[in-house]
C-alpha positions as CSV (number, residue, x, y, z in Angstrom):
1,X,-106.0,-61.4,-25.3
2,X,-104.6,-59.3,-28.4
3,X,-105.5,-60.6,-31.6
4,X,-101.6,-60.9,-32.4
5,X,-101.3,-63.4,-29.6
6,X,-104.1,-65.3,-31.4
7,X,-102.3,-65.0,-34.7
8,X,-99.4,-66.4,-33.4
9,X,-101.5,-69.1,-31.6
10,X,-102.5,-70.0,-35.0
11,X,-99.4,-70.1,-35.9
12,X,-98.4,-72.5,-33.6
13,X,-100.5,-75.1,-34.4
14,X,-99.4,-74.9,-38.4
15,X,-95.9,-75.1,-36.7
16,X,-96.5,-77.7,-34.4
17,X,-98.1,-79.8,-37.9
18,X,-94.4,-79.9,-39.2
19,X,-92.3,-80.2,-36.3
20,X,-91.8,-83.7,-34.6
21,X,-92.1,-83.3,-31.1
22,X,-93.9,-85.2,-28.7
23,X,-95.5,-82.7,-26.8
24,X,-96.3,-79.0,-27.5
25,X,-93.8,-77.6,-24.5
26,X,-91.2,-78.7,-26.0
27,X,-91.5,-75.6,-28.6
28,X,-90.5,-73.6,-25.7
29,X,-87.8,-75.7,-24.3
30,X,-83.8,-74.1,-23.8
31,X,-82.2,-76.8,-25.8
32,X,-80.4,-75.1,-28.9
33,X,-82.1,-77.6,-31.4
34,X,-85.4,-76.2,-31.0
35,X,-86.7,-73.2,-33.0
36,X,-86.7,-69.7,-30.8
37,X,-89.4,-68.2,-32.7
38,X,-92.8,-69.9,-30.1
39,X,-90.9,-69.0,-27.4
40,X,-89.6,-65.3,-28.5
41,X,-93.3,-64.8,-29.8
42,X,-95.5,-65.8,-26.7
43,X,-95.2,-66.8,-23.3
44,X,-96.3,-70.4,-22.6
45,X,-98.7,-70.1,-19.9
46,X,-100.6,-67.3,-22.4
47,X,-100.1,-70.0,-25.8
48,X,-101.9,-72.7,-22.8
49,X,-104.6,-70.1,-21.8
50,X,-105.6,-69.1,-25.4
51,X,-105.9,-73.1,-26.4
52,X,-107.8,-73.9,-23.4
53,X,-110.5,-70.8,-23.9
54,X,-110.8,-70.9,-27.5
55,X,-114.0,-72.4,-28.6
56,X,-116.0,-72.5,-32.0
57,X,-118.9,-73.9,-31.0
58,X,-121.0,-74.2,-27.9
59,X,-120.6,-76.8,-26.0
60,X,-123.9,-76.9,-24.2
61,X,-125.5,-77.7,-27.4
62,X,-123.5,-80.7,-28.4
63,X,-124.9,-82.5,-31.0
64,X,-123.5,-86.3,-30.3
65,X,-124.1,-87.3,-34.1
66,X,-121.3,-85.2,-35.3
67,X,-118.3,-86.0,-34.8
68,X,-116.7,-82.4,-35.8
69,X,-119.4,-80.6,-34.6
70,X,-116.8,-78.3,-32.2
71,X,-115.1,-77.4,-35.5
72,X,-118.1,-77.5,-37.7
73,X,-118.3,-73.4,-37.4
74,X,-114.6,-73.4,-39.1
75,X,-115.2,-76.1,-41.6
76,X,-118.6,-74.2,-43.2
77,X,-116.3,-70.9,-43.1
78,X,-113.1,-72.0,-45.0
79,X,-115.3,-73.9,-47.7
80,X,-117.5,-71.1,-47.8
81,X,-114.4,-69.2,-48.5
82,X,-112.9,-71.3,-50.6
83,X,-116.0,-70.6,-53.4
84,X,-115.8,-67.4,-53.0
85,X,-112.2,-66.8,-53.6
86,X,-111.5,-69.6,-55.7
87,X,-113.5,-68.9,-58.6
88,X,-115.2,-71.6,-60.9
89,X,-112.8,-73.6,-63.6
90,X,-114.1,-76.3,-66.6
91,X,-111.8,-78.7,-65.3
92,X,-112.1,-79.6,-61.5
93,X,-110.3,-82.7,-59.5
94,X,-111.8,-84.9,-57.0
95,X,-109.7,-86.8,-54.4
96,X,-109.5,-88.2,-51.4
97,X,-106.6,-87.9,-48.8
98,X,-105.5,-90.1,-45.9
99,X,-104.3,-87.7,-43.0
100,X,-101.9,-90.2,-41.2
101,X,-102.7,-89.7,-37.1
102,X,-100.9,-91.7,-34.5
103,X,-102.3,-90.1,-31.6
104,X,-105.8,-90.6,-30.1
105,X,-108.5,-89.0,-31.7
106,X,-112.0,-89.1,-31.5
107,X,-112.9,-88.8,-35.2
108,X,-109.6,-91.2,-36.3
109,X,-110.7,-93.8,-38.5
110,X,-109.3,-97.6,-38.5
111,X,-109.6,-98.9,-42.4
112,X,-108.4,-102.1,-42.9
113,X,-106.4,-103.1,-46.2
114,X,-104.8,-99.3,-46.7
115,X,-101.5,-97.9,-45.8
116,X,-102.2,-95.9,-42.7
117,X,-104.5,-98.3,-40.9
118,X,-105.7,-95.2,-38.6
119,X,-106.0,-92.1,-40.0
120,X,-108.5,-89.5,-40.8
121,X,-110.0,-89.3,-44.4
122,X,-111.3,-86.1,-46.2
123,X,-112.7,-85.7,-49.4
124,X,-111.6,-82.6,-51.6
125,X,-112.8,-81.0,-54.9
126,X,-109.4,-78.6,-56.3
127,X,-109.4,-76.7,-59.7
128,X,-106.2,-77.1,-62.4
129,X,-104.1,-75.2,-60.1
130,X,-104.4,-77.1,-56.6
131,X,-106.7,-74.5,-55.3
132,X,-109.2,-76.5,-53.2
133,X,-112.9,-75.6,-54.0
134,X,-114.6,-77.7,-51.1
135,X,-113.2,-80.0,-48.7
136,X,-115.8,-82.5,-46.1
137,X,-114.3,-84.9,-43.7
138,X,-115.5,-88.3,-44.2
139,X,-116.9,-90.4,-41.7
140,X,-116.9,-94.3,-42.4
């Protein structure tokens, strides 16, 4: 695998957040109301291979009381990058988000009495300027 492929893997998935299709081979579909730019970039068996390889954590040592633990690795690396780049203000926001989710999900949430009845929850702490210091996902 070349690490452009697994740039434009990434890629992908922050596409895939803002289109509307139901299934992920559709980005690769003929049909002139799709965007090329999946399909021109990588081949859809490779996209498949790289998604089905790519691990953070190992799975042998699955700890069953987290519920992120195969993303925990990423999660500890952004926020950890997050303080370092961010830089500390006087004035700091905290806020919660509801991350509307549809599909089936091990970590979705069901809370009754709220908009988006299933959805996932995180909690974030953002300077002035929107720049988020430190994010956790929340678990009811």
């Amino acid at each position: 695998m070349a690490e452009n492929e697994l740039y434009v893997t990434f890629g992908a998935l922050l596409l895939s957040g803002y289109g509307k299709y139901p299934n992920k081979r559709m980005y690769w579909s003929s049909n002139n109301d799709v965007p090329k730019i999946l399909s021109e970039s990588i081949r859809l068996h490779k996209f498949e291979a790289i998604l089905k390889h790519f691990h953070l954590n190992d799975n042998s040592k699955l700890d069953t009381t987290d519920r992120l633990y195969k993303l925990r690795p990423l999660i500890i690396k952004l926020n950890a990058n997050f303080r370092k780049f961010g830089g500390l203000e006087e004035n700091l926001s905290i806020d919660e988000s509801m991350i509307p989710y549809y599909g089936k999900h091990y970590a979705k949430q069901y809370i009754k009495g709220i908009t988006y009845k299933a959805s996932h929850l995180t909690k974030k702490c953002a300077c002035n300027d929107n720049y988020v210091q430190q994010f956790i996902y929340w678990k009811a």
